[in-house]
C-alpha positions in Angstrom: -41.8 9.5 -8.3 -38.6 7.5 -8.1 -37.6 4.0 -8.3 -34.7 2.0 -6.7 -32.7 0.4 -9.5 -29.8 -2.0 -8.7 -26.4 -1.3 -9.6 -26.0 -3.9 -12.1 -29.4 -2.8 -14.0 -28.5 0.5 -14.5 -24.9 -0.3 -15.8 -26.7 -2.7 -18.2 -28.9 0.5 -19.2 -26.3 2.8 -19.7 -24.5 -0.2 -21.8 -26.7 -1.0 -23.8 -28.2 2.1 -24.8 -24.9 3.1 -25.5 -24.0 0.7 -27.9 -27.1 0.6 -29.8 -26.4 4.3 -30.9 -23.1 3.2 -32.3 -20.4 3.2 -29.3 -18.0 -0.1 -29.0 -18.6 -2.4 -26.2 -15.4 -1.7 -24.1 -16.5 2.3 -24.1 -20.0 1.6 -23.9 -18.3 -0.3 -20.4 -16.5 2.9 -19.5 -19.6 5.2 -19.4 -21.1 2.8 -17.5 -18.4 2.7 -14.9 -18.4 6.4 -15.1 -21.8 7.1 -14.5 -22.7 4.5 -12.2 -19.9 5.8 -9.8 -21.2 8.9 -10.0 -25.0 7.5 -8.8 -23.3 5.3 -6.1 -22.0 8.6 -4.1 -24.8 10.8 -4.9 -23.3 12.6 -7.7 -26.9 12.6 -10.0 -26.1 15.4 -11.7 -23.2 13.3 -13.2 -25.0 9.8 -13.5 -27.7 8.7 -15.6 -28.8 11.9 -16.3 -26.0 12.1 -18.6 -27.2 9.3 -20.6 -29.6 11.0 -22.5 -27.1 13.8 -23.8 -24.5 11.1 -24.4 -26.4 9.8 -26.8 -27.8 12.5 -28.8 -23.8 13.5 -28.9 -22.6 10.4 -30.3 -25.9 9.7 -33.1 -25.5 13.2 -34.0 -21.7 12.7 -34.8 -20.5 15.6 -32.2 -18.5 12.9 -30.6 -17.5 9.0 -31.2 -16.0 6.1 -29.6 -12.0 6.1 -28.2 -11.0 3.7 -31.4 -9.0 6.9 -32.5 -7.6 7.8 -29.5 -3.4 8.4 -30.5 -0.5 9.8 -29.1 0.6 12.7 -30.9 3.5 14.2 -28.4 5.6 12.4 -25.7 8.7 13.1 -23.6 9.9 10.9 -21.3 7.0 10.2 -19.0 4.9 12.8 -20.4 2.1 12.3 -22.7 -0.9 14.1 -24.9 -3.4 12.5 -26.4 -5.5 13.6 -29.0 -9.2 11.9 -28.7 -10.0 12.5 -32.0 -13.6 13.8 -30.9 -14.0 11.0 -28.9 -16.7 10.8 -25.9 -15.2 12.0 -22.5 -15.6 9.2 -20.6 -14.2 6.7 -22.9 -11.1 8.2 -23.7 -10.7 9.6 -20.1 -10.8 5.8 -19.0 -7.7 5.2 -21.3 -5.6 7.8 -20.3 -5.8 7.3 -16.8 -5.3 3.9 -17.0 -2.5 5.3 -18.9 -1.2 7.6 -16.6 -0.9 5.1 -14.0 0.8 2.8 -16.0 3.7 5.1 -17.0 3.6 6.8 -13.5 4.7 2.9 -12.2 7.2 2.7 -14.6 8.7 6.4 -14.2 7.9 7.1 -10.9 5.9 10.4 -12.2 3.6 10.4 -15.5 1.9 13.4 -16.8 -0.9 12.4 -19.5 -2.7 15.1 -21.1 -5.8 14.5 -23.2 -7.5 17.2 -25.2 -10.1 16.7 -28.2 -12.4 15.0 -26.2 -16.0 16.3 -24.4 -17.1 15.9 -20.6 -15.9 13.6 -19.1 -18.3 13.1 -15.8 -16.7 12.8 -11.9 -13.1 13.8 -12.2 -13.2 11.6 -8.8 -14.0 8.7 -10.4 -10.2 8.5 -12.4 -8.4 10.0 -9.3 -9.9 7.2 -7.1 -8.9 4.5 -9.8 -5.2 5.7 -9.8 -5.0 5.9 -6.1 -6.8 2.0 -5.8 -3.4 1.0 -7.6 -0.9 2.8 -5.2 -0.1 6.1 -7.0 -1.0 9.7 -5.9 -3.7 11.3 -8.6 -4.4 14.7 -9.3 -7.0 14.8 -12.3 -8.2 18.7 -14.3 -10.3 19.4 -16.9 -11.8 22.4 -18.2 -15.2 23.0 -19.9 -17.6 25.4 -21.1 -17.8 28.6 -19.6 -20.5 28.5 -17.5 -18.8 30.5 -14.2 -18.8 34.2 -13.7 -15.1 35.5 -12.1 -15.3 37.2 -9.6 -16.4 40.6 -9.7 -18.0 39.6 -13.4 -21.7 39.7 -14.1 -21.3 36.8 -16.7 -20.0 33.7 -17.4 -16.2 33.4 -18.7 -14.6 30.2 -16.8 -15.9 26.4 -16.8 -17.1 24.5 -13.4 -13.6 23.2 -13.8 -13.6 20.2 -11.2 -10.0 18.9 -9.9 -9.7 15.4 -7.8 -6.7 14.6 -6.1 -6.2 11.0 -4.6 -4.0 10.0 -1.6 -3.1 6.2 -0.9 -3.8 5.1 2.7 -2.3 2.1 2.7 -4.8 -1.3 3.0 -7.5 1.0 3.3 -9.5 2.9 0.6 -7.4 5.9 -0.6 -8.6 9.2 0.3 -10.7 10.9 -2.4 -11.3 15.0 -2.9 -13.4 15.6 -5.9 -14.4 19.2 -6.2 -15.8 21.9 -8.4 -14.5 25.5 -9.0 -18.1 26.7 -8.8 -20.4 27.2 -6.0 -23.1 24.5 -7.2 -23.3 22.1 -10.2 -25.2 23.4 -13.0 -26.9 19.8 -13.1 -28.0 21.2 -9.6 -29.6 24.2 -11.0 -30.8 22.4 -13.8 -32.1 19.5 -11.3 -34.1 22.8 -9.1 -35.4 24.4 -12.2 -37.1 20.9 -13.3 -38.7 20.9 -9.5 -39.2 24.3 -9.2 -37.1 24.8 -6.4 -35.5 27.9 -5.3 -31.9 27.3 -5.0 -29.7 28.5 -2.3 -28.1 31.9 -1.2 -25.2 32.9 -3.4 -24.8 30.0 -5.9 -26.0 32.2 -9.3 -26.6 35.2 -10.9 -29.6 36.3 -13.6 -28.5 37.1 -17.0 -28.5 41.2 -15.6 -25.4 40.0 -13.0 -28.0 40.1 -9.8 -28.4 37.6 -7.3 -31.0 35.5 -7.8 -32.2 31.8 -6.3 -34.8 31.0 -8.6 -33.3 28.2 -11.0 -34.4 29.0 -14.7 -32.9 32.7 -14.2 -29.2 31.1 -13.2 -29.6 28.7 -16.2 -29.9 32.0 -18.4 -27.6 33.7 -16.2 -24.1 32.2 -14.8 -22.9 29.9 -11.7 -20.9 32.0 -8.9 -17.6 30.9 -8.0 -16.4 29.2 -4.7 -14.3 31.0 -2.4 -14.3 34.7 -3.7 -11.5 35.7 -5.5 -9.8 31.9 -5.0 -12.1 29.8 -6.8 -11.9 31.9 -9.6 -8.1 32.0 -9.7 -8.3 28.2 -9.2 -10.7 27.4 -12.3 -8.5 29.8 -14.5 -5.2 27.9 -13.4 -7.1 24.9 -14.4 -8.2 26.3 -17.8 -4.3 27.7 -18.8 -3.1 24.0 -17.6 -5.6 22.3 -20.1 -4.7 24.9 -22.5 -0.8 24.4 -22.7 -1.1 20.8 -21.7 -4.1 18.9 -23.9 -4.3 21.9 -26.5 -7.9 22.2 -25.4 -10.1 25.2 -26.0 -10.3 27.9 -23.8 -13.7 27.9 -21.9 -15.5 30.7 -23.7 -14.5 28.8 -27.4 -17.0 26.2 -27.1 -20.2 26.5 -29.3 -23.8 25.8 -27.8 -25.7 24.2 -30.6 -29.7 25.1 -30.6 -31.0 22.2 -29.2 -34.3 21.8 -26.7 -32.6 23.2 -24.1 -31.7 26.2 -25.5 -35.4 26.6 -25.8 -36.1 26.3 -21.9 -36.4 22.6 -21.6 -34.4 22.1 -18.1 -34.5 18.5 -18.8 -32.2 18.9 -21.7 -28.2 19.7 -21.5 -27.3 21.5 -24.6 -25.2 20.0 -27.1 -22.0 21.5 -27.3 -19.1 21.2 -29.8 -15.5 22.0 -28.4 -12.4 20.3 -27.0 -12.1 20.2 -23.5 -8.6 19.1 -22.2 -8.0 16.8 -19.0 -4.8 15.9 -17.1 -3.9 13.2 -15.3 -1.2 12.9 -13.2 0.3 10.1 -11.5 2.9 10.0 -8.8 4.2 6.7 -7.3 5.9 7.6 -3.8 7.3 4.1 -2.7 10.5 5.5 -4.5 10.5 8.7 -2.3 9.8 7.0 1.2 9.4 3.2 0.5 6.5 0.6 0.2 5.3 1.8 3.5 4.5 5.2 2.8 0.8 5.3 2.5 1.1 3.9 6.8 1.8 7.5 7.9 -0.9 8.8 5.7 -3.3 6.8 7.1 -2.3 7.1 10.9 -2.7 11.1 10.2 -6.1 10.0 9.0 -7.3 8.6 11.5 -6.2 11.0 14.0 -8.2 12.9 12.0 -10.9 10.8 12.4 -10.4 10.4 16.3 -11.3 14.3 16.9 -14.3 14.6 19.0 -17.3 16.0 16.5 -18.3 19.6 16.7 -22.0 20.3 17.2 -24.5 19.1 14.6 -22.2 16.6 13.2 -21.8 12.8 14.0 -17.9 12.8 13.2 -14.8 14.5 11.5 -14.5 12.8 8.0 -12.0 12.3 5.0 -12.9 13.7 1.8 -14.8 11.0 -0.5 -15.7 9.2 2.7 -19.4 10.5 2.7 -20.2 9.7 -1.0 -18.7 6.2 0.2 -21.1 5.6 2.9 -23.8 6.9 0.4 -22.4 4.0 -2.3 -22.3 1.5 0.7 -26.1 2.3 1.2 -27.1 2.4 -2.2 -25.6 -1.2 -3.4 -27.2 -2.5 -0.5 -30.8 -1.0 -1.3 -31.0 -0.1 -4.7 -30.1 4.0 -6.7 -33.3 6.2 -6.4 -33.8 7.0 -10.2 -36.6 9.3 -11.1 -39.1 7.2 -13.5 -39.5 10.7 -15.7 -35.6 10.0 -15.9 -36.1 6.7 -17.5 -38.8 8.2 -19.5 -36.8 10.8 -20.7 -34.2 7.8 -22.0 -36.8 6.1 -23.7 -38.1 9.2 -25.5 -34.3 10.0 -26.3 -34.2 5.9 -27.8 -37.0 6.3 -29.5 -36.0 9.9 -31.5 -32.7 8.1 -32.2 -35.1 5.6 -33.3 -34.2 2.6 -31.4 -37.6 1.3 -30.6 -36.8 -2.0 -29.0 -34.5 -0.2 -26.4 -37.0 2.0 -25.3 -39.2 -1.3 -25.4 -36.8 -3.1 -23.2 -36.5 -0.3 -20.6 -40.2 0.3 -20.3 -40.7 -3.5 -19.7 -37.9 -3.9 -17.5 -37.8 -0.7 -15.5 -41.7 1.3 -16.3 -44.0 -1.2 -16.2 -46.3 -1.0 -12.8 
């Protein structure tokens, strides 16, 4: 059973839930940007479902707030940042903002950030770069979770990458993908339903195809795009490696936790530096303030082709999850009400009673 939740109520959940289990305000306000974008363009698997993990991370003292973050190398307009085992989001949210501060002032800015843990959409800082004028390309790494190709387990993270274009007075263009073929909060999401999942997204723990969810959570993601995806995520993984001094993907360390004993529910906890880049590229210097014009008339040329069968019409990248965001603030984020039960039993482990009171009141009660 689901419920519609406003925008502005589940920002206040994420908020406050984060700062009750020890997070300052101005990061607990980062996740909640972070995962609320996420639920805006459909993106669950990297919304409020986090929340829950987020919070066992920071009580349990895996990761912290962004109070540490420092600068430990620069050159010119390049920078790496060491989070000091600070939670993804609310570092990430610095450095970008970082990036795109330097990028202005250089032209180019390269800020590496290692040291830190997930760090949700990798669209969500490419989009926030390109709002202020500059081109964005945003990596990160993570646990391995991906077989390569030709591998019958995991060696490589889902490794995202988002890259952000300007258009102009328009919204910038958006491509936020994964190296894998699915999300594992996707699988996750199928095992909790039952669901099989689709054709050539996952392999059993044996290397053999499989659909049905619980076996690919035991077993690895595919990659996209045969050989390329694979060759894409490892580029990604050297780049956080020689950049942010991050781990390689199969260094992290799963901790026993209830999802390690079949709970689908549950992300494991997981103890390891991932490393992100953020990239910022101002190209008013290159071909002047109107740049972003021809960008945007190729776009909508794009958008001018007549549909092919089965579709209503060509579109950017980023522009469905913006129609899905458009719909959603209108009409309220379908959250599942075991979700918010699942964040109240979390409150209530991490023994914060009156938060779990608050959210049953608020957001539970028939």
């Amino acid at each position: 059973m689901s419920s519609l939740l406003e925008a502005p109520a589940l920002a206040e959940i994420v908020r406050r839930c984060c700062q009750d289990v020890g997070l300052p305000a101005a990061d607990a306000e980062a996740v909640a940007d972070v995962l609320l974008y996420a639920n805006l363009r459909g993106q669950d698997g990297h919304g409020l479902l986090r929340l829950p993990n987020y919070m066992r991370r920071v009580k349990s003292g895996l990761v912290g707030g962004s109070e540490k973050l420092r600068v430990v190398a620069r050159g010119g307009s390049l920078r790496r940042l060491d989070g000091e085992k600070a939670l993804g989001p609310a570092a990430a949210v610095k450095a970008s903002e970082m990036s795109a501060e330097l990028g202005r002032e250089h032209g180019a800015a390269v800020v590496a950030l290692g040291n830190v843990s997930h760090f949700g959409s990798a669209g969500f800082y490419a989009r926030r770069i390109a709002e202020s004028g500059l081109v964005s390309i945003v990596i990160s790494n993570g646990p391995k979770a991906v077989a390569p190709y030709g591998a019958a387990e995991a060696l490589l993270g889902t490794n995202p990458m988002a890259l952000g274009v300007p258009l102009g007075e328009g919204a910038p263009m958006v491509l936020d993908m994964a190296t894998s073929a699915t999300a594992r909060g996707k699988i996750r999401r199928a095992a909790e339903l039952g669901e099989p999942l689709p054709e050539n997204v996952a392999i059993d723990s044996t290397g053999r195809a499989t659909r049905d969810a619980r076996a690919a959570l035991e077993g690895s993601v595919l990659p996209i795009a045969g050989p390329k995806g694979p060759g894409l995520a490892l580029t990604i993984s050297m780049l956080a490696i020689l950049l942010a001094d991050a781990q390689a993907d199969d260094e992290f360390a799963m901790l026993a936790t209830k999802a390690m004993e079949g709970d689908p529910s549950q992300f494991p906890l997981i103890e390891g530096s991932v490393g992100q880049v953020f990239i910022a590229i101002d190209p008013s210097p290159l071909l002047g303030e109107f740049s972003a014009e021809r960008a945007n008339a190729f776009a909508e040329r794009l958008h001018g082709l007549p549909p092919a069968e089965g579709f209503d019409a060509p579109r950017l990248p980023g522009e469905a999850g913006d129609a899905i965001a458009a719909k959603r603030l209108a009409e309220g984020i379908p959250i599942r009400s075991e979700l918010l039960s699942l964040i109240t039993e979390t409150c209530r482990e991490l023994n914060l009673d009156s938060t779990a009171t608050w959210i049953e009141a608020e957001h539970l009660s028939v």
